[in-house]
N, C-alpha and C positions, 0 to 999 in steps of 0.2 A: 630690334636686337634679337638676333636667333641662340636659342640655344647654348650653342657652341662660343660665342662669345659671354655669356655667362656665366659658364662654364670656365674658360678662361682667367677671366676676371676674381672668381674667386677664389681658382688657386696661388693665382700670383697674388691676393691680398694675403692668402695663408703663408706663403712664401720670401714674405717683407716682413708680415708680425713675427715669422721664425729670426730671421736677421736681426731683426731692432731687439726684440727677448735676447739670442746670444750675445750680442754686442753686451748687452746691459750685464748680463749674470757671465760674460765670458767661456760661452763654451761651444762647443767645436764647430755651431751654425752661425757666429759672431763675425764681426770684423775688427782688426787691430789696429790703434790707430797710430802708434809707437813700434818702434824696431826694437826689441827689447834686449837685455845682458844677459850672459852665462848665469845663472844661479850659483852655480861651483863656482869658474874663476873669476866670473865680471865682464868677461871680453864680450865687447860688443860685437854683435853675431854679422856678418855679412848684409848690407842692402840687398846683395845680388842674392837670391836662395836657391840654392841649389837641394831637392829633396834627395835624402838619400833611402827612403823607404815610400812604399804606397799611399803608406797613413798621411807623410808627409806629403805626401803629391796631393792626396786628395782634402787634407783637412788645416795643407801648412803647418809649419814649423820647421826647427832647426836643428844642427848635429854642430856645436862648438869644433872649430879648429882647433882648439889651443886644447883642450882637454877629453872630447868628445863624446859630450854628454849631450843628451837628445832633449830638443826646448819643444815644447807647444808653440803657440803661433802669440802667444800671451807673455811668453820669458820662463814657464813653470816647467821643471823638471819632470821630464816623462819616466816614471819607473819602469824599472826593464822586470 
């Protein structure tokens, strides 16, 4: 085993423990396992996501149709 796949190897173990930790404590290196509701109105946010900022393209989440108030990728209200 050279190097380079050692090397490898333990970043991608660093990079599963980051995943399995967000998941668990829910924060922005997580995964969601539910499509979550508007906080404000309750409207269940789109399957389809369309991001309408950065943050959302790179970290997920949502902007409500119905009242458009900006969701985490968890259903939590992101304050402006």
């Amino acid at each position: 085993m050279s190097t380079f796949d050692i090397v490898f190897l333990i970043a991608l173990a660093i990079l599963l423990v980051l995943i399995v930790y967000g998941t668990i404590v829910k924060n922005r290196w997580g995964i969601p396992f539910v499509i979550p509701n508007c906080p404000r109105c309750g409207k269940k946010v789109s399957f389809i996501r369309v991001p309408k900022s950065v943050g959302q393209f790179v970290w997920g989440g949502y902007t409500c149709s119905a009242c458009g108030c900006e969701i985490d990728k968890y259903g939590r209200e992101i304050p402006k």
